[in-house]
C-alpha positions as CSV (number, residue, x, y, z in Angstrom):
1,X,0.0,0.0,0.0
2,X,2.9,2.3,1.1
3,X,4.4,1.4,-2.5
4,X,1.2,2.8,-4.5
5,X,1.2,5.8,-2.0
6,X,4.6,6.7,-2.9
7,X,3.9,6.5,-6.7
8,X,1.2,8.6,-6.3
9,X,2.9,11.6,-4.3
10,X,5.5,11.5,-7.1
11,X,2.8,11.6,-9.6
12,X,1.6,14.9,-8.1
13,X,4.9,16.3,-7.9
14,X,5.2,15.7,-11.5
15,X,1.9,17.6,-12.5
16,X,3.1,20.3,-9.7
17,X,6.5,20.6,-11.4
18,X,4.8,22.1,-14.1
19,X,3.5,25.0,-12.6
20,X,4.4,27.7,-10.7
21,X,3.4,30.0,-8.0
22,X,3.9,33.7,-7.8
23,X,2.8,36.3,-5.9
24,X,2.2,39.8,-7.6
25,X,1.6,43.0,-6.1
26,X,1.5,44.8,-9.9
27,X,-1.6,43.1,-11.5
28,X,-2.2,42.5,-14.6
29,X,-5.5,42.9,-16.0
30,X,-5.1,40.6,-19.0
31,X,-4.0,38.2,-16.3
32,X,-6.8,39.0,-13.8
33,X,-9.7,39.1,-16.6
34,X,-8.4,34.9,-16.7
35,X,-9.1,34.7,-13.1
36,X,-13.3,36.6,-12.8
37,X,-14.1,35.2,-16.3
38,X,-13.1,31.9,-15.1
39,X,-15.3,32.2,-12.0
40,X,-18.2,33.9,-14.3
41,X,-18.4,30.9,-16.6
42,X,-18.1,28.7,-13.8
43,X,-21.4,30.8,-11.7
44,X,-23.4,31.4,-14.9
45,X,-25.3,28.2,-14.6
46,X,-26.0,29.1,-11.1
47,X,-26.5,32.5,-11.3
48,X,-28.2,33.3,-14.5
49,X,-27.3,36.5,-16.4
50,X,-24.3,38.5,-15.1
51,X,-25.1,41.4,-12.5
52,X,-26.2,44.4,-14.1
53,X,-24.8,47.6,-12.6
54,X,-25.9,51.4,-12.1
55,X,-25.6,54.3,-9.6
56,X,-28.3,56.7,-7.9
57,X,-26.0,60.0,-7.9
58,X,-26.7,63.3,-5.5
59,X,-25.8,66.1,-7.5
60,X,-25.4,69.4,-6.4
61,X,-26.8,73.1,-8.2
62,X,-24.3,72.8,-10.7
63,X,-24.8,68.8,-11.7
64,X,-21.6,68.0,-9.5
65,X,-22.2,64.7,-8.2
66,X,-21.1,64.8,-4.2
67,X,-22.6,61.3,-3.3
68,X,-24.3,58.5,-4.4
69,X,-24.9,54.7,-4.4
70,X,-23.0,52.3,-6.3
71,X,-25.6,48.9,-7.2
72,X,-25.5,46.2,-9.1
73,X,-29.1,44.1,-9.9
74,X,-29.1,40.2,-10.0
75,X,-32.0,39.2,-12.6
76,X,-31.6,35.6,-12.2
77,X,-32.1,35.9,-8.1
78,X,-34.5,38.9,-8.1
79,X,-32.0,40.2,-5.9
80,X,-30.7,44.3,-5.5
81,X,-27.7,45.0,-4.0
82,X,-26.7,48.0,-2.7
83,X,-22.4,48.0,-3.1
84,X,-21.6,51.9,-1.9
85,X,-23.9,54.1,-0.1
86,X,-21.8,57.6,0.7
87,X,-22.6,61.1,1.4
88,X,-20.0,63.6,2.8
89,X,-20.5,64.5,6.1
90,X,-22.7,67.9,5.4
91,X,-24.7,66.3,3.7
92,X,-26.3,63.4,6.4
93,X,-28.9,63.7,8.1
94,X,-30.9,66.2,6.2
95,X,-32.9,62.7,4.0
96,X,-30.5,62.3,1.0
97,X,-29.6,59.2,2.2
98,X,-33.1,57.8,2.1
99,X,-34.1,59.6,-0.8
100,X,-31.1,57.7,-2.6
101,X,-32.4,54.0,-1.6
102,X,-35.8,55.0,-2.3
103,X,-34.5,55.6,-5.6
104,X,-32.2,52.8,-5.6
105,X,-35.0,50.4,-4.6
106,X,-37.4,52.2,-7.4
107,X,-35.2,51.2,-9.8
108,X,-34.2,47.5,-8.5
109,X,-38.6,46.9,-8.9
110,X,-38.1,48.1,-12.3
111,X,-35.8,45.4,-13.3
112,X,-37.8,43.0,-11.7
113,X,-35.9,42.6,-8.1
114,X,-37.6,41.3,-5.4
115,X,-35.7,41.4,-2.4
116,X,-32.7,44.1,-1.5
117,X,-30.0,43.7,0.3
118,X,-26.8,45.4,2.0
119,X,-24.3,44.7,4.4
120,X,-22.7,47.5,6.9
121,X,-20.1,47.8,9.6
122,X,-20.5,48.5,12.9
123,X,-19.3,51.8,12.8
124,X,-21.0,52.8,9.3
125,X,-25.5,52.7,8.9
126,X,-26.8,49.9,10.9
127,X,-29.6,52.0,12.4
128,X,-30.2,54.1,9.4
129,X,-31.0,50.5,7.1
130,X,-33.2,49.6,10.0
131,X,-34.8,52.8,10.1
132,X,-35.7,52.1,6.4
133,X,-37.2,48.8,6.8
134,X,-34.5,46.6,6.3
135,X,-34.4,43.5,8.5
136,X,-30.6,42.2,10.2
137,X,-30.2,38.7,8.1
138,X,-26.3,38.3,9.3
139,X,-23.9,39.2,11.5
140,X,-20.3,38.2,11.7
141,X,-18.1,39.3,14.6
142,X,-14.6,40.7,14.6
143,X,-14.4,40.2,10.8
144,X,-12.0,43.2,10.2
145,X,-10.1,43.8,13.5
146,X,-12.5,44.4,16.3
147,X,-15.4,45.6,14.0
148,X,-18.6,43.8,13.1
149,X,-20.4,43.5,10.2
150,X,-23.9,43.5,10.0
151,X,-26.2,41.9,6.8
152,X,-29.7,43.4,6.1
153,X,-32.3,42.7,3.4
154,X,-35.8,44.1,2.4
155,X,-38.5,42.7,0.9
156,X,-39.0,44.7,-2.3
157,X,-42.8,43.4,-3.3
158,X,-44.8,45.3,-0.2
């Protein structure tokens, strides 16, 4: 048995020999379109249709945009997700925020989504997702240093 082990292990190494490992810091993006268009071709039967992206901007007087939300829509899940939601800081507070997934979700319904959903640390809009509607779905502890991360999702058909 010890034999066919053996032969095996060197077997491997053989295949292994072939390859090698490297570690880049200066990427490539020939090299890393290999990498997410193997892992799309591999999802697509799982997924459906790749995500389809857009953004909700606030724009100031002069059609500067000063905040926003990055999305992206899943049609074969029904599913919205809401990537980046930022505002400066003189700008919280007075509804823009809300005003921005209200438009967000608006435009997730017209695409068909179902169901949104977002994901928050402890130190970012936790309260402010609740405050919309959204319900806590996840929560990890201590996933980046001593801070939390908390999942939410809302039910789009009400």
């Amino acid at each position: 048995m010890m034999k066919y082990i053996s032969v095996f292990l060197l077997f491997l190494g053989a295949l292994a020999a072939d390859f090698q490992i490297e570690v880049s810091h200066k990427l490539k993006e020939k090299e890393t379109d290999i990498i997410e268009n193997g892992l799309k071709e591999y999802n697509a039967p799982y997924f459906g249709p790749e995500a389809e992206y857009f953004a909700v901007y606030l724009k100031d007087e002069k059609g500067k945009v000063v905040g926003g939300i990055l999305t992206w829509t899943r049609p074969g899940f029904k599913l919205l997700y809401i990537g980046t939601l930022w505002l400066p800081e003189e700008h919280r507070g007075k509804g823009y925020g809300t005003e921005l997934m209200l438009a967000a979700e608006a435009e997730g319904k017209k695409q068909g989504c179902t169901v949104v959903q977002v994901d928050t640390m402890d130190f970012q809009a936790a309260p402010f997702y609740k405050k919309l509607g959204y319900r806590q779905i996840g929560h990890i502890k201590k996933l980046f240093g001593d801070h939390d991360i908390y999942f939410f999702r809302k039910d789009l058909t009400d």
